[in-house]
C-alpha positions as CSV (number, residue, x, y, z in Angstrom):
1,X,46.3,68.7,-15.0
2,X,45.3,71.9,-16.3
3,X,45.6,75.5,-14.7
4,X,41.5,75.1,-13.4
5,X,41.8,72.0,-12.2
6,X,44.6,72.6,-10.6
7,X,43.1,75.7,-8.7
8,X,39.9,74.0,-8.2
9,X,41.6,71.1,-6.2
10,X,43.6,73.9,-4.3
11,X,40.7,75.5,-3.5
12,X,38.7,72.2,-2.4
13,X,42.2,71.6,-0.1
14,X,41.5,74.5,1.3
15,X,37.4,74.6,2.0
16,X,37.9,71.0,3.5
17,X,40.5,71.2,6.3
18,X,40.1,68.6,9.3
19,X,42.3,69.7,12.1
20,X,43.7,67.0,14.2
21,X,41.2,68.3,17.1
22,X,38.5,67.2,15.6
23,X,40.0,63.5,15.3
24,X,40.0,63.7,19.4
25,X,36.8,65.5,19.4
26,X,35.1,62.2,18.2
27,X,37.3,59.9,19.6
28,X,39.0,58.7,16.0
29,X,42.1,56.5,16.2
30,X,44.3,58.7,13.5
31,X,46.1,55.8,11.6
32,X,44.7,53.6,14.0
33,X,46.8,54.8,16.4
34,X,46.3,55.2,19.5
35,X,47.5,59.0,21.6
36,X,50.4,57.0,23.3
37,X,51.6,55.4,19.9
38,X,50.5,52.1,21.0
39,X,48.5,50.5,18.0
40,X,44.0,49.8,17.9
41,X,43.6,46.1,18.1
42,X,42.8,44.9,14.8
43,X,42.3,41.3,15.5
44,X,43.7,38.0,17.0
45,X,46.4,35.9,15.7
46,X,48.8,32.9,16.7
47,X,51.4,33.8,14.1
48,X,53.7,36.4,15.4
49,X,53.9,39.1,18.1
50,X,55.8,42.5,18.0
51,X,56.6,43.5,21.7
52,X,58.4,46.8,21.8
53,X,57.1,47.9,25.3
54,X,55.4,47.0,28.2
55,X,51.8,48.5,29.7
56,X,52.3,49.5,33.9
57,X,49.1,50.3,35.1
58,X,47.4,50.9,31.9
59,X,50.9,53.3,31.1
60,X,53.0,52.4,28.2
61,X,56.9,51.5,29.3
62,X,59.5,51.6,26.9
63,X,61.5,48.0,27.0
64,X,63.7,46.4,25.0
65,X,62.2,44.7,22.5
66,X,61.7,40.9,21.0
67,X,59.8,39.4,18.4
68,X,58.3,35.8,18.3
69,X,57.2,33.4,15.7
70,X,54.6,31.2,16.8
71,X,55.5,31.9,20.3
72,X,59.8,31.2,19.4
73,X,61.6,34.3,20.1
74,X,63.4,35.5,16.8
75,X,66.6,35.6,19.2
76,X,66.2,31.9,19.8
77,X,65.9,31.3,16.3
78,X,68.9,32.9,14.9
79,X,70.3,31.3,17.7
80,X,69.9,27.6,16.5
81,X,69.8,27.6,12.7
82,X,72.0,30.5,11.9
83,X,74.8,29.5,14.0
84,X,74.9,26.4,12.3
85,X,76.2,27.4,9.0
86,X,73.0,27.0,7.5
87,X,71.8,28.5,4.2
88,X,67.8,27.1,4.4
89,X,66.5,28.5,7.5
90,X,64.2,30.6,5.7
91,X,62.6,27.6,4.2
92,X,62.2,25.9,8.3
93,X,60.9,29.3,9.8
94,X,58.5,29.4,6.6
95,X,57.1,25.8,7.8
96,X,56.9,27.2,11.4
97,X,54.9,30.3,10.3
98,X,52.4,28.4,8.2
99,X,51.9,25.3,10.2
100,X,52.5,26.1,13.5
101,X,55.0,24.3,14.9
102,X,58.9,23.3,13.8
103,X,59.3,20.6,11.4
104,X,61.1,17.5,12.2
105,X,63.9,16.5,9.6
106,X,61.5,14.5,7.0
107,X,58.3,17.6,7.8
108,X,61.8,19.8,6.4
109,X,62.5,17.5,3.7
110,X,59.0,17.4,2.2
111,X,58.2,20.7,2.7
112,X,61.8,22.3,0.9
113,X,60.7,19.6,-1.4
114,X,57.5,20.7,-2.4
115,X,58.6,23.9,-3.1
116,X,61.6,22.9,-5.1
117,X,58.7,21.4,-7.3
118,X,57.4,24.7,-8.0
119,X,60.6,27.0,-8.7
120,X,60.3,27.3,-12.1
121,X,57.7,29.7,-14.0
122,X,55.0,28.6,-16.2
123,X,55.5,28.0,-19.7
124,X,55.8,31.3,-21.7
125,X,55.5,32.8,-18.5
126,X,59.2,34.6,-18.7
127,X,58.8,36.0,-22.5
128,X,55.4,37.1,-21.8
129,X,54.8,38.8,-18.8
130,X,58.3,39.6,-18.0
131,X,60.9,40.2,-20.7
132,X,58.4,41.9,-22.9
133,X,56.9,44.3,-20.9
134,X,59.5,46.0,-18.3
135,X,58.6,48.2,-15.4
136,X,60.5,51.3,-14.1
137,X,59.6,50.0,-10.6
138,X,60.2,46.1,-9.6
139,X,57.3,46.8,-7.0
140,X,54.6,47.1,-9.9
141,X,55.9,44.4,-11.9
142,X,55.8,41.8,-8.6
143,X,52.3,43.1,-9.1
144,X,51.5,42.7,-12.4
145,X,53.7,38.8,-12.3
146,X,51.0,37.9,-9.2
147,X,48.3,39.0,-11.2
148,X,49.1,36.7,-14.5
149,X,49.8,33.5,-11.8
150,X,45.9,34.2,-11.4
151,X,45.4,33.7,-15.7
152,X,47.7,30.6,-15.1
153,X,45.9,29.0,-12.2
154,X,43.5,26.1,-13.0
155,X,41.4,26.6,-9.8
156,X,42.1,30.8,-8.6
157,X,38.9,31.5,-7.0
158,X,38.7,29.1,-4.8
159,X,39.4,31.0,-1.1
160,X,39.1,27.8,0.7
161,X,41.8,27.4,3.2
162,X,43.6,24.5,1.5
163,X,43.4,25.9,-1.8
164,X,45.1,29.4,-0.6
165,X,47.6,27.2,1.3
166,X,48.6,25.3,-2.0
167,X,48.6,28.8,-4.1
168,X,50.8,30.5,-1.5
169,X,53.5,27.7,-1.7
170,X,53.4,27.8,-5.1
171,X,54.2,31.4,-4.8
172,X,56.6,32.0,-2.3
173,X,58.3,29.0,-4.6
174,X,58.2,31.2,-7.9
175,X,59.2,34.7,-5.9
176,X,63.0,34.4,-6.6
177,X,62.7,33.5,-10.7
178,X,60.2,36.8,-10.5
179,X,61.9,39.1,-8.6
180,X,64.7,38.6,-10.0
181,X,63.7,38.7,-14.2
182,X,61.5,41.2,-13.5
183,X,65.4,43.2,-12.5
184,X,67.1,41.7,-15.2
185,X,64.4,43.0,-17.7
186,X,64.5,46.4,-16.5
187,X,68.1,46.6,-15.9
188,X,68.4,45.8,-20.0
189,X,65.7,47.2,-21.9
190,X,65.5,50.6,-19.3
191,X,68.9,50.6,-17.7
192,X,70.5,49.8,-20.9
193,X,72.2,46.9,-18.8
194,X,73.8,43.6,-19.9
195,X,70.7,40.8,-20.4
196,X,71.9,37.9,-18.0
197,X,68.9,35.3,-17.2
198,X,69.8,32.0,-15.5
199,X,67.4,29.2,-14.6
200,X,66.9,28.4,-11.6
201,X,68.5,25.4,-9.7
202,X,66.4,23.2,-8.1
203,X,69.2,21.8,-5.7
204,X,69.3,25.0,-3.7
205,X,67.8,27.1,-1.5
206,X,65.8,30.2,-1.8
207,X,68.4,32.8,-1.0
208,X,70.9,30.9,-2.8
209,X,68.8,30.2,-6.0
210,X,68.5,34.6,-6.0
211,X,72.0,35.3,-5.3
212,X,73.1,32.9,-8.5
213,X,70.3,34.3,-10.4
214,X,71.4,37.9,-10.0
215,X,75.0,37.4,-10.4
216,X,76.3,36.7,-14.3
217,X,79.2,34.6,-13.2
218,X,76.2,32.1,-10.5
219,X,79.0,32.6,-7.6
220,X,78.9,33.3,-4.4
221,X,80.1,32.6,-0.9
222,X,78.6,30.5,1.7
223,X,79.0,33.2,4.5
224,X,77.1,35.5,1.4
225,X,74.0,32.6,1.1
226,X,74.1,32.8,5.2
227,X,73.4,36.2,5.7
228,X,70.9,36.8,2.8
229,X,68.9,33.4,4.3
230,X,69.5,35.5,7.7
231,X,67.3,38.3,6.0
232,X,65.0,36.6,4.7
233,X,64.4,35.0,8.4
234,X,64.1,38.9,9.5
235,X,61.6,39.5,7.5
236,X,59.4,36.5,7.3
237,X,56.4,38.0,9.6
238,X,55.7,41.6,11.8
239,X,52.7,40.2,13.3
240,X,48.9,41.2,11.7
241,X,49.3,45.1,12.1
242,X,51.6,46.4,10.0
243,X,50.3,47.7,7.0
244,X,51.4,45.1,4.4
245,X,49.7,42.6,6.3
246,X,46.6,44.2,7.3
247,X,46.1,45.5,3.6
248,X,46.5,41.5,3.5
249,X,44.0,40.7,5.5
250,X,41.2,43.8,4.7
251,X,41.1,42.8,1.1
252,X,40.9,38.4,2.0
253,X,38.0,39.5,4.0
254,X,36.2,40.2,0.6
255,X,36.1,36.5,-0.2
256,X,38.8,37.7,-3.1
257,X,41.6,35.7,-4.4
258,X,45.1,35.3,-3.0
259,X,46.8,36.5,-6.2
260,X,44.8,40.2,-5.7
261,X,45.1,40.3,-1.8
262,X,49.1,39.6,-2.5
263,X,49.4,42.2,-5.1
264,X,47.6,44.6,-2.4
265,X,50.2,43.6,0.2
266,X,52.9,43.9,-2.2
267,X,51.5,47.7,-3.4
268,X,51.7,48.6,0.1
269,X,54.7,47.5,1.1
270,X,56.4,49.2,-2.0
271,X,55.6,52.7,0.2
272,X,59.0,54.6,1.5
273,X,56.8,54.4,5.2
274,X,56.6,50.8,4.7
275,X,58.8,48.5,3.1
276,X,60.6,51.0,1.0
277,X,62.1,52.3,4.1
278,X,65.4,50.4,3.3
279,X,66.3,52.1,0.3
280,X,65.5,55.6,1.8
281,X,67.9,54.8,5.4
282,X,70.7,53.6,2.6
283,X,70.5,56.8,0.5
284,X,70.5,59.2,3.3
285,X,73.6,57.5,4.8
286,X,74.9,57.9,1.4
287,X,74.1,61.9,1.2
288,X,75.3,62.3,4.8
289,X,78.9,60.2,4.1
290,X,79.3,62.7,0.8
291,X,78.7,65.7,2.7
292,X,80.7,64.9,5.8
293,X,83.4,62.1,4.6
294,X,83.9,58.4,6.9
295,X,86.9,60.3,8.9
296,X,84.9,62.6,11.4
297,X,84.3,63.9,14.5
298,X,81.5,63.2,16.6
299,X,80.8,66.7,16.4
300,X,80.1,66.5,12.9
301,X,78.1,63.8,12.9
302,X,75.8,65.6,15.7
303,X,75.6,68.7,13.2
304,X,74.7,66.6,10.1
305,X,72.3,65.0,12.3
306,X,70.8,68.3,13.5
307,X,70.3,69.2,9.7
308,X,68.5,66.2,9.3
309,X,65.9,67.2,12.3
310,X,65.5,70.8,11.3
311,X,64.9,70.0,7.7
312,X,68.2,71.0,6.1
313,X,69.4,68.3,4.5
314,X,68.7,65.5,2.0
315,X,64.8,65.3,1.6
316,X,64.3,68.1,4.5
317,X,62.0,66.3,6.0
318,X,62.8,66.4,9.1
319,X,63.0,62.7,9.3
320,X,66.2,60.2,10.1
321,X,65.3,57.1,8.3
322,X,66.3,54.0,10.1
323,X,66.1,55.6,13.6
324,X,62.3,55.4,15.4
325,X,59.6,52.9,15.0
326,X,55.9,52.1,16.0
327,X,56.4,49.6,18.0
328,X,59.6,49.3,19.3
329,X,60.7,51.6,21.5
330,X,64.7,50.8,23.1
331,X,65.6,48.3,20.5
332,X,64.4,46.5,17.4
333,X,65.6,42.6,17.8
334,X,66.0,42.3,14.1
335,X,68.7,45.1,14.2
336,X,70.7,44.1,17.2
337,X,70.8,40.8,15.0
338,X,72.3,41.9,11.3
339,X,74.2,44.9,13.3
340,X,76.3,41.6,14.4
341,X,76.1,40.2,10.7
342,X,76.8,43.9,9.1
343,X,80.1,43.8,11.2
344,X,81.7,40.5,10.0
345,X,80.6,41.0,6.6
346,X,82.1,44.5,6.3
347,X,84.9,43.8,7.7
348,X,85.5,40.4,4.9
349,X,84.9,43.1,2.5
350,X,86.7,45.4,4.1
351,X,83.9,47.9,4.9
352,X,84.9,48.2,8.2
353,X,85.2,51.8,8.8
354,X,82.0,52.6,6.6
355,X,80.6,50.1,9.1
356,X,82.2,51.9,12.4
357,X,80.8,55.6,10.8
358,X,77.2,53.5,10.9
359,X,77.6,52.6,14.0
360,X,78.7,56.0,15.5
361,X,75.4,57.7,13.2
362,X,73.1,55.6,14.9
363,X,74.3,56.2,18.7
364,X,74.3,60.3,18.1
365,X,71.3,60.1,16.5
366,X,68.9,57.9,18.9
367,X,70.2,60.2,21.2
368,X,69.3,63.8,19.6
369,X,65.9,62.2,18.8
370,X,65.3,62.2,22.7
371,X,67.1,65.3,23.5
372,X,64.6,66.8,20.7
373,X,61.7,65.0,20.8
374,X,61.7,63.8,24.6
375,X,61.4,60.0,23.6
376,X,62.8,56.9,23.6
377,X,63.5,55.6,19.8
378,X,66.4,52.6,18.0
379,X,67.5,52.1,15.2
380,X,65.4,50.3,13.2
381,X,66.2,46.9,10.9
382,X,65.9,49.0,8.0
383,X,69.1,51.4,9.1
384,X,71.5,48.0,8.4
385,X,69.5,46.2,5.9
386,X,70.0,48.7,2.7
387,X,73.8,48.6,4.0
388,X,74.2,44.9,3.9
389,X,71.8,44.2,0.2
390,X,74.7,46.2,-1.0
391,X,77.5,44.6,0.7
392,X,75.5,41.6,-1.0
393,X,75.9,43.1,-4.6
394,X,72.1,43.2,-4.7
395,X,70.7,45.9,-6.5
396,X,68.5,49.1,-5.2
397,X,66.0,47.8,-7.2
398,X,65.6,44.9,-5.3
399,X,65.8,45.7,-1.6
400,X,62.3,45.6,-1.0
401,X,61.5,42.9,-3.1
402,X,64.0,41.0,-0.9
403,X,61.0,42.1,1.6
404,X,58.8,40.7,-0.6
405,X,60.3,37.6,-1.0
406,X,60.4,36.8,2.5
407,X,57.2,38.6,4.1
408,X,55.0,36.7,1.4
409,X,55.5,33.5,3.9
410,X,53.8,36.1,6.6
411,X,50.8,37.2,4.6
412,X,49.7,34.0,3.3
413,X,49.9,32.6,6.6
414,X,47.5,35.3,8.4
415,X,45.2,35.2,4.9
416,X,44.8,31.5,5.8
417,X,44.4,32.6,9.7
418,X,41.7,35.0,9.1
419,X,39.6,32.8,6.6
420,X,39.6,30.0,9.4
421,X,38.8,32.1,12.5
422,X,37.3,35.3,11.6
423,X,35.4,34.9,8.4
424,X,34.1,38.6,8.4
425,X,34.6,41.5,5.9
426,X,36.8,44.0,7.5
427,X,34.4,47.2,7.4
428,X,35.7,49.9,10.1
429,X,33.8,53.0,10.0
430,X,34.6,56.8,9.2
431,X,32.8,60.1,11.1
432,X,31.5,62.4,8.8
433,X,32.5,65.7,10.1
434,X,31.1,67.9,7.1
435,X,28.0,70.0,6.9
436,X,24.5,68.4,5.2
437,X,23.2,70.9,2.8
438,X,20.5,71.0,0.6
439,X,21.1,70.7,-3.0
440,X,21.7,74.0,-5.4
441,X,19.9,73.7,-9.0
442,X,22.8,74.0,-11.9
443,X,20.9,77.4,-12.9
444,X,21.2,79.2,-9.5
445,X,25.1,77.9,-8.7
């Protein structure tokens, strides 16, 4: 923008201040948040709920927290399919979340079936949309790629509930064969990278079809295709308030079409308060390690942490990415989980005292946080994840589309809820707070 412009917004900053008193003045949720942290009801839903604390006489109590898919506690879950050496739970836990209840072996079969059927891209699809036309962030082109299924889609504007069920399979089917070209075009024509582009193999699963998609030799471990099946599982559903979601669910309510409410989700998630969160955790542990080396004291990893708080070090904001969330309050279940996972794969890669420095940075800094800010916060499932993509060999690109890829499951499944049960246009109100004036002919301004 030009020099006016730029003082005219400045000065319009400046003339239209709206202090936080005025938000309690009238009662207004900032963020939709309630004053005690605790989220504004946005709706109901049977799909998944967040509990991070507990209400005592209308008081909010921290507590340790637990997430459940359709009423199975996520600890349960891990419990029974990821102790079994499996490498498809994501595809079970995606048939719990969109049709309510666990699948018996031949509901499994013809389900991973189905969406075996739809792996592969449309014809052209590849050369077209991707190859030809990179993005500098994968975010956008997940966009873009949802956007062109619509083109290809015989029957897109149909918003019945069966019709968004049968897009949204298809979807979730194709995510890996996007996510990951949409990668391997940027990584060549704007990386200057190696092309590699694989097809995908109809035989396996969904985190294995991405990790021999990525890779230009198609190898990997089984323990690897465990723990990426592990995140995906993680990831899957947050329950219908977190932002992805709700964008979700505020842009359904329109009577749009899945392929525009998913690139809304996906647009939000992409946001460094969101779903981006993972790469930002990972690059500040990265800063901090540089500055202060794997082999120190406790000491120093309170001062580095003290930077971090008083806005003197990496992005000075004051913030310590992977520690605090919304909800939760003494512990985030899907950390406590891959904190396990981050261990035994670290130390197979032998990453074990990068691992034990993590570990150490997460107990001084939940505890500064309180000393500072007189509340309970935990590390988050975003502190880990960044720090076990890379002990994956996935890219930085792609650790939120690994969010992507899994949380899709979650947002067609409350786009479907919302249709059948609620059926109304999301259309909160604002509170004008500005002056009414009366209008000033061009000659006397």
């Amino acid at each position: 923008m030009n020099d006016k412009i730029n003082e005219l917004f400045k000065n319009a900053v400046e003339e239209n201040v709206i202090e936080n008193e005025e938000y309690r003045k009238w009662g207004v949720k900032k963020g939709l948040r309630n004053e005690d942290g605790t989220g504004v009801l946005i709706g109901l839903t049977r799909i998944a709920d967040v509990v991070g604390y507990k209400m005592v006489d209308n008081q909010k109590v921290d507590d340790y927290g637990e997430l459940y898919y359709r009423g199975y506690a996520l600890s349960e879950i891990v419990k029974h399919i990821h102790e079994n050496d499996r490498v498809s739970g994501f595809e079970e836990i995606a048939f719990l979340i969109l049709f309510g209840h666990l699948p018996d072996k031949d509901e499994l079969e013809m389900f991973t079936k189905e969406l075996k059927s739809h792996y592969n891209l449309p014809a052209e699809y590849l050369s077209m949309n991707i190859l030809s036309n990179p993005s500098m962030n994968v975010m956008n082109k997940i966009q873009r790629s949802l956007l062109m299924l619509y083109e290809l889609d015989e029957n897109p504007d149909d918003c019945g509930a069966e019709n968004t069920l049968r897009q949204g399979i298809e979807v979730i089917a194709k995510m890996p064969a996007i996510i990951c070209y949409a990668y391997q075009s940027k990584h060549h024509l704007l990386d200057g990278g190696s092309l590699v582009i694989h097809h995908v193999d109809e035989e396996k699963s969904i985190a294995e079809n991405i990790l021999q998609l990525l890779r230009p030799d198609q190898k990997y471990t089984k323990e690897e295709a465990e723990l990426l099946d592990l995140m995906l599982v993680l990831h899957i559903d947050h329950g219908a308030g977190n932002n992805s979601t709700f964008s979700n669910i505020v842009v359904s309510s329109t009577g749009t079409d899945l392929y525009s409410c998913l690139a809304a989700s996906v647009g939000s998630l992409k946001g460094p308060k969101h779903g981006g969160a993972n790469i930002t955790a990972m690059r500040m542990m990265n800063a901090v390690i540089e500055e202060t080396g794997l082999y120190v004291t406790d000491d120093e990893i309170t001062g580095i942490v003290e930077r971090l708080l008083n806005k003197d070090f990496f992005d000075k904001s004051g913030l310590v990415y992977g520690i605090g969330h919304a909800v939760y309050t003494l512990s985030d279940p899907r950390c406590e989980i891959i904190k396990k996972k981050a261990y035994e794969m670290a130390k197979e890669k032998g990453l074990d005292k990068k691992f034990d420095f993590y570990q150490r940075f997460e107990k001084i800094a939940v505890d500064m946080v309180y000393k500072k800010k007189g509340k309970r916060v935990c590390a988050n499932v975003d502190f880990y994840s960044g720090l076990i993509y890379d002990m994956l060999g996935i890219p930085e690109d792609l650790f939120t589309p690994m969010f992507v890829c899994a949380r899709t499951v979650g947002w067609i499944a409350h786009n479907i809820e919302n249709k059948l049960y609620c059926d109304r246009i999301v259309r909160p109100a604002g509170k004008y707070v500005g002056e009414v004036k009366e209008f000033i002919p061009m000659e006397e301004r």
